[in-house]
Structures are given as C-alpha cells and as structure tokens.
LUMFIKOL-271090 format. One record per atom (N, C-alpha, C): atom name; residue in three letters; x, y, z; residue number from 1. Coordinates in Angstrom, 1 decimal, decimal comma, always signed. Layout:
BEGIN
<node><a>CA</a><r>ALA</r><east>X</east><north>Y</north><up>Z</up><k>NUM</k></node>
...
END
This chain:
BEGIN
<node><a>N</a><r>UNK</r><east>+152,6</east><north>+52,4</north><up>-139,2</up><k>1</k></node>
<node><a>CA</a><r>UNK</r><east>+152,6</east><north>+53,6</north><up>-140,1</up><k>1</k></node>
<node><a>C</a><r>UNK</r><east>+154,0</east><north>+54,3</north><up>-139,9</up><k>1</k></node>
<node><a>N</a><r>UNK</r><east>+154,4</east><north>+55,0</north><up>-140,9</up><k>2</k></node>
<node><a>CA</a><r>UNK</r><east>+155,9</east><north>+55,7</north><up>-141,0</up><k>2</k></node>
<node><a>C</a><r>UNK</r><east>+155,6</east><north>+57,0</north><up>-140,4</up><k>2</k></node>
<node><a>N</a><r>UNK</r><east>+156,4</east><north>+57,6</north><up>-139,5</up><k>3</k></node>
<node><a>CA</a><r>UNK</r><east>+156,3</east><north>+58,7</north><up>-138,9</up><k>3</k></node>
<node><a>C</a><r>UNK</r><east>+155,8</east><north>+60,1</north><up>-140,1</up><k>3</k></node>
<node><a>N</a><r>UNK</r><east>+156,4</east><north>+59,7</north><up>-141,3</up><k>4</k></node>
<node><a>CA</a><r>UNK</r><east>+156,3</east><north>+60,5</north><up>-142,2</up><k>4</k></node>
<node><a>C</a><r>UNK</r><east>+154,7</east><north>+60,6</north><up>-142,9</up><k>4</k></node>
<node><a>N</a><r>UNK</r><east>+153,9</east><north>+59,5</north><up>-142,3</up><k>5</k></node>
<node><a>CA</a><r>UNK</r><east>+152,6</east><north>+59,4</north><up>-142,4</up><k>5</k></node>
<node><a>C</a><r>UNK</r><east>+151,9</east><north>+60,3</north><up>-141,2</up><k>5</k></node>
<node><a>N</a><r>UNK</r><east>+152,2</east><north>+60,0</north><up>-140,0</up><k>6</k></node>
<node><a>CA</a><r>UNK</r><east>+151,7</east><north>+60,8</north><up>-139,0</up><k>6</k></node>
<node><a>C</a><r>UNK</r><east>+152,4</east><north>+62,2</north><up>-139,7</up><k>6</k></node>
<node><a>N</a><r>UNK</r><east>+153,3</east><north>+62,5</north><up>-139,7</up><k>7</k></node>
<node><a>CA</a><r>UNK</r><east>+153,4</east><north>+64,1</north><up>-140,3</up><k>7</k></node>
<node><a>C</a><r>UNK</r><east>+152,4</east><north>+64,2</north><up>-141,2</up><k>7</k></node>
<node><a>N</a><r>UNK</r><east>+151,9</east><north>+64,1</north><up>-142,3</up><k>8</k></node>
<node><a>CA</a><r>UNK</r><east>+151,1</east><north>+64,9</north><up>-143,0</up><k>8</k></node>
<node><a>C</a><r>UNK</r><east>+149,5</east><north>+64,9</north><up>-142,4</up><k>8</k></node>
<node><a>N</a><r>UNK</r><east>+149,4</east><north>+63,3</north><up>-141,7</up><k>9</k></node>
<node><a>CA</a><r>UNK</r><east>+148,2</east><north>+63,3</north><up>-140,6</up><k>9</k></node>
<node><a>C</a><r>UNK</r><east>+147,9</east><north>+64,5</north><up>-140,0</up><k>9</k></node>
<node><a>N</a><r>UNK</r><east>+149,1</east><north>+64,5</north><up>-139,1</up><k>10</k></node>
<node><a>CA</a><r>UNK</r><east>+149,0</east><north>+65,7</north><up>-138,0</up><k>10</k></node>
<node><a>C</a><r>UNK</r><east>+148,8</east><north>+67,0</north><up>-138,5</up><k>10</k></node>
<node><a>N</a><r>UNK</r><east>+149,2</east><north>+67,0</north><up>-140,0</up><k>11</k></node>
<node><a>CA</a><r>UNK</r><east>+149,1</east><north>+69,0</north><up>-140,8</up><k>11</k></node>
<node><a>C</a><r>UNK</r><east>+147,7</east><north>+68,9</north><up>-140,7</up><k>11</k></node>
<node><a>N</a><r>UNK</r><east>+147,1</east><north>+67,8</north><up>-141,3</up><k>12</k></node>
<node><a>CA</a><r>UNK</r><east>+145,7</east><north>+67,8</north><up>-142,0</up><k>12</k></node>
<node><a>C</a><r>UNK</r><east>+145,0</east><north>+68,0</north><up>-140,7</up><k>12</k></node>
<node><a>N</a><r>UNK</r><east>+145,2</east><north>+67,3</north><up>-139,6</up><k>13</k></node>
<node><a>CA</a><r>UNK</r><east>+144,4</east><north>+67,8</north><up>-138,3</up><k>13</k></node>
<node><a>C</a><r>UNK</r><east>+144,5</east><north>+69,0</north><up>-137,7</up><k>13</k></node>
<node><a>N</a><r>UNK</r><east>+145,7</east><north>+69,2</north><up>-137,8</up><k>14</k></node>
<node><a>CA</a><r>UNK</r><east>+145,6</east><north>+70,7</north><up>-137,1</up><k>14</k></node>
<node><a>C</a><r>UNK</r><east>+145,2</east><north>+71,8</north><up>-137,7</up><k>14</k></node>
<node><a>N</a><r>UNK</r><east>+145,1</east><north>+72,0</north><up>-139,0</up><k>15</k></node>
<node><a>CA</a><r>UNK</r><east>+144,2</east><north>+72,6</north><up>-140,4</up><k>15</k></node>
<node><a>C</a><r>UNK</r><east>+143,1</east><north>+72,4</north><up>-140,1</up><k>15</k></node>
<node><a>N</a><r>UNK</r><east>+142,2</east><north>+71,5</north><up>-139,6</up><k>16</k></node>
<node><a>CA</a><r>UNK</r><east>+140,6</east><north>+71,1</north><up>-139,5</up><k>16</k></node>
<node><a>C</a><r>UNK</r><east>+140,6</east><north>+71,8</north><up>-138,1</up><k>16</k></node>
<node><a>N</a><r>UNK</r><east>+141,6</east><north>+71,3</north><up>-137,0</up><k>17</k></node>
<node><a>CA</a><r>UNK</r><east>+141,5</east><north>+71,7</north><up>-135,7</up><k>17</k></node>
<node><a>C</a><r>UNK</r><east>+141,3</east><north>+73,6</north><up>-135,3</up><k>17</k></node>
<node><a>N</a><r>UNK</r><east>+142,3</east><north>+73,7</north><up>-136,5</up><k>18</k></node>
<node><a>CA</a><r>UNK</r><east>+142,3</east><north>+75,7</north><up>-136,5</up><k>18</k></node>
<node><a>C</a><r>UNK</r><east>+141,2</east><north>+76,1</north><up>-136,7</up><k>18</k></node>
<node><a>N</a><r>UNK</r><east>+140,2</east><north>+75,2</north><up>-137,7</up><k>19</k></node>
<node><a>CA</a><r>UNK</r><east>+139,1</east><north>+76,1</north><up>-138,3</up><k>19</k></node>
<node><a>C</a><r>UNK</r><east>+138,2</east><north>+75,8</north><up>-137,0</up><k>19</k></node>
<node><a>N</a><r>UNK</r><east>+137,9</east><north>+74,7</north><up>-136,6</up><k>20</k></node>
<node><a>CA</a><r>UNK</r><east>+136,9</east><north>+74,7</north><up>-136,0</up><k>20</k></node>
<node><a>C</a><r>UNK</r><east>+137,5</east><north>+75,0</north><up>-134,3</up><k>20</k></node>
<node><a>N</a><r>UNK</r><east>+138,8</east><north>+75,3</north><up>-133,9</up><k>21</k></node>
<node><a>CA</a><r>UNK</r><east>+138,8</east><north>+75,2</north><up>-132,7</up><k>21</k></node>
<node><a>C</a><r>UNK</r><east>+139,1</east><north>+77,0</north><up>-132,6</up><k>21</k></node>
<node><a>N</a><r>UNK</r><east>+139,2</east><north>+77,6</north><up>-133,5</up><k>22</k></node>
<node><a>CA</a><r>UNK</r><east>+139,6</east><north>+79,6</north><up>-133,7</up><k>22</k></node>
<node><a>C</a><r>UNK</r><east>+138,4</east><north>+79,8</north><up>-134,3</up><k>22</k></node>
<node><a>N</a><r>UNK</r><east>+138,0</east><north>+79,6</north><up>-135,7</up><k>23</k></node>
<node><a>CA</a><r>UNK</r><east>+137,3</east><north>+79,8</north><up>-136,7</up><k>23</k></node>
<node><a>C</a><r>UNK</r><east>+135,8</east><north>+80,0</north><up>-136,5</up><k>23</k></node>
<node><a>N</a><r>UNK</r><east>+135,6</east><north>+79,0</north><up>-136,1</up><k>24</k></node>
<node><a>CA</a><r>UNK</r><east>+133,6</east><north>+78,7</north><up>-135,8</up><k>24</k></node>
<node><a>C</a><r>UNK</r><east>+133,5</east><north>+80,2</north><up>-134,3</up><k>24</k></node>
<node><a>N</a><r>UNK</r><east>+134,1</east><north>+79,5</north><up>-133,0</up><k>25</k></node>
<node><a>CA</a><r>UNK</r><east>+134,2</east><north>+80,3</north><up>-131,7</up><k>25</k></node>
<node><a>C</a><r>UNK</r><east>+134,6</east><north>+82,0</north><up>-132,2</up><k>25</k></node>
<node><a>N</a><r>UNK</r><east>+135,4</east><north>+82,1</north><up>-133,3</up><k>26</k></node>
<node><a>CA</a><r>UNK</r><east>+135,8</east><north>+83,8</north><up>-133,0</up><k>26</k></node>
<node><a>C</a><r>UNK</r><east>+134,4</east><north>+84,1</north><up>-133,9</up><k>26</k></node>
<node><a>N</a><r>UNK</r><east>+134,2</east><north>+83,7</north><up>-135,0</up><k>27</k></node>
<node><a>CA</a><r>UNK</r><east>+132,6</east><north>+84,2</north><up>-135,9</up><k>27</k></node>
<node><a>C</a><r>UNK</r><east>+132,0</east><north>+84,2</north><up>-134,9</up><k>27</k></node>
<node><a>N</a><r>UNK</r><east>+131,5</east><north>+83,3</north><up>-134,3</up><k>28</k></node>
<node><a>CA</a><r>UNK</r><east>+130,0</east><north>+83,4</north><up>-133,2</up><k>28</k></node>
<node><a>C</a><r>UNK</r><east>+130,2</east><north>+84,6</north><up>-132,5</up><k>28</k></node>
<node><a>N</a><r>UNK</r><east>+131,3</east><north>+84,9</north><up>-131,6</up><k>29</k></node>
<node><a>CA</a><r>UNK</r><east>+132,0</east><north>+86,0</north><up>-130,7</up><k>29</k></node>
<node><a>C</a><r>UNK</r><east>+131,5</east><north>+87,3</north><up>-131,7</up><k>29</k></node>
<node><a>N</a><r>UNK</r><east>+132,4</east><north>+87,3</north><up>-132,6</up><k>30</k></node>
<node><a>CA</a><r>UNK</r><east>+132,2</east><north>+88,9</north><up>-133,4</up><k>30</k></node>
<node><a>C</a><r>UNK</r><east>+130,9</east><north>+88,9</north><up>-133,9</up><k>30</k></node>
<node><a>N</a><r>UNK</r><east>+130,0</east><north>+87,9</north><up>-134,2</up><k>31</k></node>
<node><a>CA</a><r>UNK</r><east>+128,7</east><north>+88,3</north><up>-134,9</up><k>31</k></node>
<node><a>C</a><r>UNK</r><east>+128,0</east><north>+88,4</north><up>-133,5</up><k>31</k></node>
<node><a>N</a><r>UNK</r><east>+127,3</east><north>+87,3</north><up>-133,0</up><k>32</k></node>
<node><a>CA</a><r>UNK</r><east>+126,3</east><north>+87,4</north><up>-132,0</up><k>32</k></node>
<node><a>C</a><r>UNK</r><east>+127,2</east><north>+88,2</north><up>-130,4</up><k>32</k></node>
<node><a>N</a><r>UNK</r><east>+128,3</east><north>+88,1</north><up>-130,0</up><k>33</k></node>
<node><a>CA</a><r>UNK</r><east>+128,6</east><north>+88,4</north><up>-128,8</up><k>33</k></node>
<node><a>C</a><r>UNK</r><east>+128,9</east><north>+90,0</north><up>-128,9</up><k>33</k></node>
<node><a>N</a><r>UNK</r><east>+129,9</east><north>+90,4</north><up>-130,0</up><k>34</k></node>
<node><a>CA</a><r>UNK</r><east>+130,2</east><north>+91,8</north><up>-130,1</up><k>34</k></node>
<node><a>C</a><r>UNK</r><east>+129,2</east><north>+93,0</north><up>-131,2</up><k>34</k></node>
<node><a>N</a><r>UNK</r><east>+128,4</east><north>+92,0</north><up>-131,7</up><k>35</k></node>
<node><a>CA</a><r>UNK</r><east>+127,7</east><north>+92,8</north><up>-132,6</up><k>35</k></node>
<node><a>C</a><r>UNK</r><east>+128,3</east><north>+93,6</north><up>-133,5</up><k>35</k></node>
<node><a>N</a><r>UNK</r><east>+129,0</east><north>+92,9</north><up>-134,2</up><k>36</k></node>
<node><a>CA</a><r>UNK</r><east>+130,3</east><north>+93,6</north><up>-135,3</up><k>36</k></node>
<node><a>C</a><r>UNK</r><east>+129,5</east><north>+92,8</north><up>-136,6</up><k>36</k></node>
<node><a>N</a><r>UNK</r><east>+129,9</east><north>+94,4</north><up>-137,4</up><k>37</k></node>
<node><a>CA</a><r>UNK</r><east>+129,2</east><north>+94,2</north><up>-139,4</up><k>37</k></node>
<node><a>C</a><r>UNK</r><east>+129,5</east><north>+92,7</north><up>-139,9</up><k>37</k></node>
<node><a>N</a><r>UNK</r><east>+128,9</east><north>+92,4</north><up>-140,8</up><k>38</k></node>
<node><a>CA</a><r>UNK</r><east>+129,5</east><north>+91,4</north><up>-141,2</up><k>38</k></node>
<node><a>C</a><r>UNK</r><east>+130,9</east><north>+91,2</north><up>-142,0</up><k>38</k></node>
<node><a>N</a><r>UNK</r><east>+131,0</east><north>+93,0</north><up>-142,6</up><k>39</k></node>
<node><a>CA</a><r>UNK</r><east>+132,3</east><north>+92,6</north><up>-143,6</up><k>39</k></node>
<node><a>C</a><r>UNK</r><east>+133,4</east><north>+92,4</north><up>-142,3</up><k>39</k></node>
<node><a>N</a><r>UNK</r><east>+132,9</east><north>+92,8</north><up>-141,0</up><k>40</k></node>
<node><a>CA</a><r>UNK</r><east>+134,8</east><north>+92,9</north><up>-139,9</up><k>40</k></node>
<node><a>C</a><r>UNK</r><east>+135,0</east><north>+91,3</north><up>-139,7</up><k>40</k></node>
<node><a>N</a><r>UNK</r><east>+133,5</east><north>+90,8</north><up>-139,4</up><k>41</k></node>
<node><a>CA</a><r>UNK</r><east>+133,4</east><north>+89,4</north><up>-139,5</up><k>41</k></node>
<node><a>C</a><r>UNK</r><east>+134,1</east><north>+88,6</north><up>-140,0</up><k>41</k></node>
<node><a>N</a><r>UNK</r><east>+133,8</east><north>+88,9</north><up>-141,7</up><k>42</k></node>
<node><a>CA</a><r>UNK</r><east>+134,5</east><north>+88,4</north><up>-142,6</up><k>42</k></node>
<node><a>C</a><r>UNK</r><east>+135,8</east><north>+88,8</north><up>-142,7</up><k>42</k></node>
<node><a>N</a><r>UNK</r><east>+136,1</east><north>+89,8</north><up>-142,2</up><k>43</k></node>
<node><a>CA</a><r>UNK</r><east>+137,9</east><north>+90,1</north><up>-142,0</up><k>43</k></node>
<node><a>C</a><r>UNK</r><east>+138,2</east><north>+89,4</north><up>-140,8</up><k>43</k></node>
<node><a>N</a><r>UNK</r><east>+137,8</east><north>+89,1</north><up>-139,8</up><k>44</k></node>
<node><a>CA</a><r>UNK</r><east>+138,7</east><north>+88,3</north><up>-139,0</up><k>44</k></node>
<node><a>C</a><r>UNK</r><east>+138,8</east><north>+87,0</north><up>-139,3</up><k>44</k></node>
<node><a>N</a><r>UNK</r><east>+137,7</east><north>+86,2</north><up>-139,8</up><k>45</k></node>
<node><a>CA</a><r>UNK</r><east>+137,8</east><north>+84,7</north><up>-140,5</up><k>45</k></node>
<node><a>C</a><r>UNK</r><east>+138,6</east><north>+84,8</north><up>-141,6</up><k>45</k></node>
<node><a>N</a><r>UNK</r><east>+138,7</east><north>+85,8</north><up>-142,0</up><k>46</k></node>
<node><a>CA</a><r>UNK</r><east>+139,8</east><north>+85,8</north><up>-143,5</up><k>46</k></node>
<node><a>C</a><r>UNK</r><east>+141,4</east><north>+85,8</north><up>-142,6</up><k>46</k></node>
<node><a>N</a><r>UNK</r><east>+141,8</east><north>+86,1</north><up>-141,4</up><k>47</k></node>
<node><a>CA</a><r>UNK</r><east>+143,0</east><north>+86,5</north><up>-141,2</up><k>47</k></node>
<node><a>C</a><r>UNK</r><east>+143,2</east><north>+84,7</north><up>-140,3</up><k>47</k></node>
<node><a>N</a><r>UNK</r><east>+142,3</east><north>+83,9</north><up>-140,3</up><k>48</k></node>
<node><a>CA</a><r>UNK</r><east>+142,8</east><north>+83,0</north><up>-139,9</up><k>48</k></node>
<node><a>C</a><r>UNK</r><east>+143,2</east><north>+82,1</north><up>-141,0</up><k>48</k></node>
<node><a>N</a><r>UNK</r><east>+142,8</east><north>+82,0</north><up>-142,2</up><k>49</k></node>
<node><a>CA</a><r>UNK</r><east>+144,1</east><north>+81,8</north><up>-143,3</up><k>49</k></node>
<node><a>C</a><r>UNK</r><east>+145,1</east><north>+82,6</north><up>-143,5</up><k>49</k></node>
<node><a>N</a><r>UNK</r><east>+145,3</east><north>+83,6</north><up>-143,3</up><k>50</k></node>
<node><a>CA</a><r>UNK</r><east>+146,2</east><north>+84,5</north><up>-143,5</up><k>50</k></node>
<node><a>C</a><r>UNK</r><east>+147,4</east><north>+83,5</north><up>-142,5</up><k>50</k></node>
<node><a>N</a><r>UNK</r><east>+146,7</east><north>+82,8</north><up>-141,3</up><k>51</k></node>
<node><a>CA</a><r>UNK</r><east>+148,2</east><north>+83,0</north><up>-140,5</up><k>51</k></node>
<node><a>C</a><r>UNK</r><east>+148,1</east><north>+81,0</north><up>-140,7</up><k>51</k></node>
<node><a>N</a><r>UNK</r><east>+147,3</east><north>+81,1</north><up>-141,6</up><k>52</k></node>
<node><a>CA</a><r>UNK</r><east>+147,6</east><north>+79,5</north><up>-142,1</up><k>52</k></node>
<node><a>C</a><r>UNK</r><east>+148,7</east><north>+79,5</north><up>-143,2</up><k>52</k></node>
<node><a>N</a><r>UNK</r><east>+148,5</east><north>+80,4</north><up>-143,9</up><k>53</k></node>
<node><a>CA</a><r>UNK</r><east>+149,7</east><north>+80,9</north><up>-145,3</up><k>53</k></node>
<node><a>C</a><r>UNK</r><east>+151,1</east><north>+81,2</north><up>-144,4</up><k>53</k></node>
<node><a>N</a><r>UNK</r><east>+151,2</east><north>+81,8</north><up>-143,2</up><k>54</k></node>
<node><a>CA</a><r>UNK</r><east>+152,7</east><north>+82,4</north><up>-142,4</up><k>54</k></node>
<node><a>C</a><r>UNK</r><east>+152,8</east><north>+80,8</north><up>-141,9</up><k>54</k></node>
<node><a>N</a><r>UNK</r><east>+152,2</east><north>+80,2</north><up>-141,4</up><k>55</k></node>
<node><a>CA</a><r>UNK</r><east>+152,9</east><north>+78,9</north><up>-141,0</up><k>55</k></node>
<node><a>C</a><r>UNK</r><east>+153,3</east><north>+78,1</north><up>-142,0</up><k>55</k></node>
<node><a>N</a><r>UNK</r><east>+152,3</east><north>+77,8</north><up>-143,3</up><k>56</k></node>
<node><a>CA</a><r>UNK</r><east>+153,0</east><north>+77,2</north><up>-144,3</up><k>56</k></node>
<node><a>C</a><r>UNK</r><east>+154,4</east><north>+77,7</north><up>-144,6</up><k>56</k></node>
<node><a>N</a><r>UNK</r><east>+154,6</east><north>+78,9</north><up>-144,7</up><k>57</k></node>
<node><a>CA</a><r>UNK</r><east>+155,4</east><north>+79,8</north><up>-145,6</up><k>57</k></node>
<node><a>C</a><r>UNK</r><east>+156,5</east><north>+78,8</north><up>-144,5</up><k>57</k></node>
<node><a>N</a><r>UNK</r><east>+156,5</east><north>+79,5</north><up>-143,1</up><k>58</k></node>
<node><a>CA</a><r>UNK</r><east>+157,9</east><north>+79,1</north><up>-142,2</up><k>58</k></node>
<node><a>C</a><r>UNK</r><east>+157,9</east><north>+77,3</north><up>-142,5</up><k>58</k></node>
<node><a>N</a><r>UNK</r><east>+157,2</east><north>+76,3</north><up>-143,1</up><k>59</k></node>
<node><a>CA</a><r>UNK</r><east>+157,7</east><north>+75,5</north><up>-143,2</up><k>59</k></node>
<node><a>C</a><r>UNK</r><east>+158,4</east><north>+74,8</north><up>-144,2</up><k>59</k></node>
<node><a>N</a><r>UNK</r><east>+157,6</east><north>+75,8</north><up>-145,4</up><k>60</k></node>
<node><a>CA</a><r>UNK</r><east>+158,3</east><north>+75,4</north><up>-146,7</up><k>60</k></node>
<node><a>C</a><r>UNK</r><east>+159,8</east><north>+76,3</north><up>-146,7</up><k>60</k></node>
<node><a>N</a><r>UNK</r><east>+160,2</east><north>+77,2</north><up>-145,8</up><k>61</k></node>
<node><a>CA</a><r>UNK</r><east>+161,5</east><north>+77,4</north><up>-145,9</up><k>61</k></node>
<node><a>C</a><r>UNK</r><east>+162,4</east><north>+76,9</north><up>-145,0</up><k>61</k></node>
<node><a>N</a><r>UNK</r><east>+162,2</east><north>+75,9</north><up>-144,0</up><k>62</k></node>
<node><a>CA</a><r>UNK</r><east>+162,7</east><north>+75,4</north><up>-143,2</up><k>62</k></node>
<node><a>C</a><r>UNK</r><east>+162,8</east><north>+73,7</north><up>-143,7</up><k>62</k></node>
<node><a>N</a><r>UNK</r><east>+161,8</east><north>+73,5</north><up>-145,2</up><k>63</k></node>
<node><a>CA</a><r>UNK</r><east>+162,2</east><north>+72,2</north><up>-145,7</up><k>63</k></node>
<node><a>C</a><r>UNK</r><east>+161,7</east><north>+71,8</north><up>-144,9</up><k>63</k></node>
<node><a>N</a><r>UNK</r><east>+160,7</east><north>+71,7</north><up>-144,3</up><k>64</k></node>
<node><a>CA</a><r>UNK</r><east>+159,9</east><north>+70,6</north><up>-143,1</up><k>64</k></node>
<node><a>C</a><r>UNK</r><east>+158,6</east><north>+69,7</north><up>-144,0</up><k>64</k></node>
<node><a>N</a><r>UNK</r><east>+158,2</east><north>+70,4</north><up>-145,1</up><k>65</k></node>
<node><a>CA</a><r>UNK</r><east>+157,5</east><north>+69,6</north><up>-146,3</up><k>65</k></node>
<node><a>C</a><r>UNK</r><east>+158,5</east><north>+68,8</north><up>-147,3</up><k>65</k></node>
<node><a>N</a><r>UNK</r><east>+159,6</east><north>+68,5</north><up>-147,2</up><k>66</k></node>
<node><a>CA</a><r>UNK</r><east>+160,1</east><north>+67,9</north><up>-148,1</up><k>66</k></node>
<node><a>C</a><r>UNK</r><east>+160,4</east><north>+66,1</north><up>-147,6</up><k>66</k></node>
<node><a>N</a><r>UNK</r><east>+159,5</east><north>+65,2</north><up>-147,5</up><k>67</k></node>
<node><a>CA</a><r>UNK</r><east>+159,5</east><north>+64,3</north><up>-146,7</up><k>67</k></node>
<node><a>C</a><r>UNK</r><east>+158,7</east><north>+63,5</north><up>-147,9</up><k>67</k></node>
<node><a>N</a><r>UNK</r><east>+159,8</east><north>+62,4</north><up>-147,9</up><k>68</k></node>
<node><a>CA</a><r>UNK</r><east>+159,6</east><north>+60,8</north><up>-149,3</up><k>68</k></node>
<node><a>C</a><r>UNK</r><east>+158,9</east><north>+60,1</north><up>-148,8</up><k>68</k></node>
<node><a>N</a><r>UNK</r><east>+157,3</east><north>+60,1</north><up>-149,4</up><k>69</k></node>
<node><a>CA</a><r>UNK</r><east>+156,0</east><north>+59,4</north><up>-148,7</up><k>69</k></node>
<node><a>C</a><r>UNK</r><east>+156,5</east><north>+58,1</north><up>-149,5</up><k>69</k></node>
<node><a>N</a><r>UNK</r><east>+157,3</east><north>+58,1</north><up>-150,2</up><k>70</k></node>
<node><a>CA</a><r>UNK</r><east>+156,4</east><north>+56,5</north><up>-151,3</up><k>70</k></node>
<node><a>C</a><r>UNK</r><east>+158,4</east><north>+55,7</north><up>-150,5</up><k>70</k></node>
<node><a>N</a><r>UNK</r><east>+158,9</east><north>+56,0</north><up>-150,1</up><k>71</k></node>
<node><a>CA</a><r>UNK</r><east>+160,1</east><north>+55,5</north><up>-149,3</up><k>71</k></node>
<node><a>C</a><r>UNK</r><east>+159,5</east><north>+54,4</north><up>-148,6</up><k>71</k></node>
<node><a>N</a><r>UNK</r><east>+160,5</east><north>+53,5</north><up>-148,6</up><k>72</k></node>
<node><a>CA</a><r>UNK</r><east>+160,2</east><north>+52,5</north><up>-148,3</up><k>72</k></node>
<node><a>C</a><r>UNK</r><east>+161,2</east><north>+51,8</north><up>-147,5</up><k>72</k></node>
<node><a>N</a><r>UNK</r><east>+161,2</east><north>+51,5</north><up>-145,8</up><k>73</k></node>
<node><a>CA</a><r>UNK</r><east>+162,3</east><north>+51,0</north><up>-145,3</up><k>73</k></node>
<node><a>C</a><r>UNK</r><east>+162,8</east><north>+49,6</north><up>-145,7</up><k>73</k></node>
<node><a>N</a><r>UNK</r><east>+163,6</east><north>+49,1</north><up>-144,8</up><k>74</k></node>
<node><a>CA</a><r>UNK</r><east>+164,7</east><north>+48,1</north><up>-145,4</up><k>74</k></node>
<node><a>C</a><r>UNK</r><east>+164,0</east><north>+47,0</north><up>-144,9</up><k>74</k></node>
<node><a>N</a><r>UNK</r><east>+163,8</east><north>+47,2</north><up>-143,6</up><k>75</k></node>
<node><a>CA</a><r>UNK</r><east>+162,4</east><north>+46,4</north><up>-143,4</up><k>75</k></node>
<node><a>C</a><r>UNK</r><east>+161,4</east><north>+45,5</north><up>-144,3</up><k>75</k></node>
<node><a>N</a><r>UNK</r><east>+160,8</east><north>+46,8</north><up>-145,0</up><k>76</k></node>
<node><a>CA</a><r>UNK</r><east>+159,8</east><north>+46,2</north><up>-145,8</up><k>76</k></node>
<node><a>C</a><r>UNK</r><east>+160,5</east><north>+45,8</north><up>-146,7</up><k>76</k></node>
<node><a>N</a><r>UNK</r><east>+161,5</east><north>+46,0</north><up>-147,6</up><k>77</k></node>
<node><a>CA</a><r>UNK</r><east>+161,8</east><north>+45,6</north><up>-148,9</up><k>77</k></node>
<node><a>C</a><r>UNK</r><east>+162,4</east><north>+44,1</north><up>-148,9</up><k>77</k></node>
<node><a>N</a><r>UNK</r><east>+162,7</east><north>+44,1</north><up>-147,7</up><k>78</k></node>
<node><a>CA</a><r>UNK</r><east>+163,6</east><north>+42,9</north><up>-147,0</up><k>78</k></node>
<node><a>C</a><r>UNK</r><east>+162,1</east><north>+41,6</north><up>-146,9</up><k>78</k></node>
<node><a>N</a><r>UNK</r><east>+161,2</east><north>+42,0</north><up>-146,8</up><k>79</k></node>
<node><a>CA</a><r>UNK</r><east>+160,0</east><north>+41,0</north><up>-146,5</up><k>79</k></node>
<node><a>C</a><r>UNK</r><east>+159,8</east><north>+40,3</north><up>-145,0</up><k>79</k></node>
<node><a>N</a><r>UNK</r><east>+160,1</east><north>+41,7</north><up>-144,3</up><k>80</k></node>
<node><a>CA</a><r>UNK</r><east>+160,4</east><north>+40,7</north><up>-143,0</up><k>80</k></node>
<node><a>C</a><r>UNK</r><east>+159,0</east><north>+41,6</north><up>-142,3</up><k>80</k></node>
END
C-alpha cells in the first residue's frame, strides 16, 4: 500500500481512537464518577470535536490533506 494510504488510514483511526480512547472514559468520569448535569456532560463531549475541528483546521493549513490518492507510481504503470 502507498504511504498516502496509511495517511488517511491513520486520520480515520485516530478519529475512532479519540472517541473511544477520551470520549466514552471522560462521559463515564463526569456522569457516574463526578456526578455532573447532564447538559456539563454534554459540554465536555461536545469540546472533544471542538478540538477535532482545531486539528483539522492546523492541517488543512499546513496542506497536510492535499495528498493524490488515485497517483499512481512508475512502478505500477511500468507493469513491474
């Protein structure tokens, strides 16, 4: 596979990894451990897309999403 495959691999995992490895663990914590409302609940799960949107943002201005999935090396075009 083309490295540029593992890149969007790796976005997509670490997106699933955030939810469940911050997301599930901080709800449990603020509902059952701290005994916090449900709307603060729901504000702290809401702030972990928040800081999903600031990492997109730093990459789409750093050009780190602009990567030619359908490119095809010389390799392959070559039939070797």
């Amino acid at each position: 596979m083309s490295s540029k495959i593992y890149s969007v691999i790796s976005v997509v995992l670490a997106g699933l990894a955030t939810g469940l490895a911050l997301g599930v663990p901080l709800g449990l914590l603020l509902s059952w451990g701290w005994k916090q409302p449900l709307p603060w609940v729901y504000f702290f799960l809401s702030l972990e897309e928040a800081v999903g949107w600031v990492i997109g943002y730093v990459r789409f201005r750093r050009g780190k999403w602009l990567n030619q999935l359908t490119h095809q090396s010389a390799e392959v075009e070559m039939g070797a």
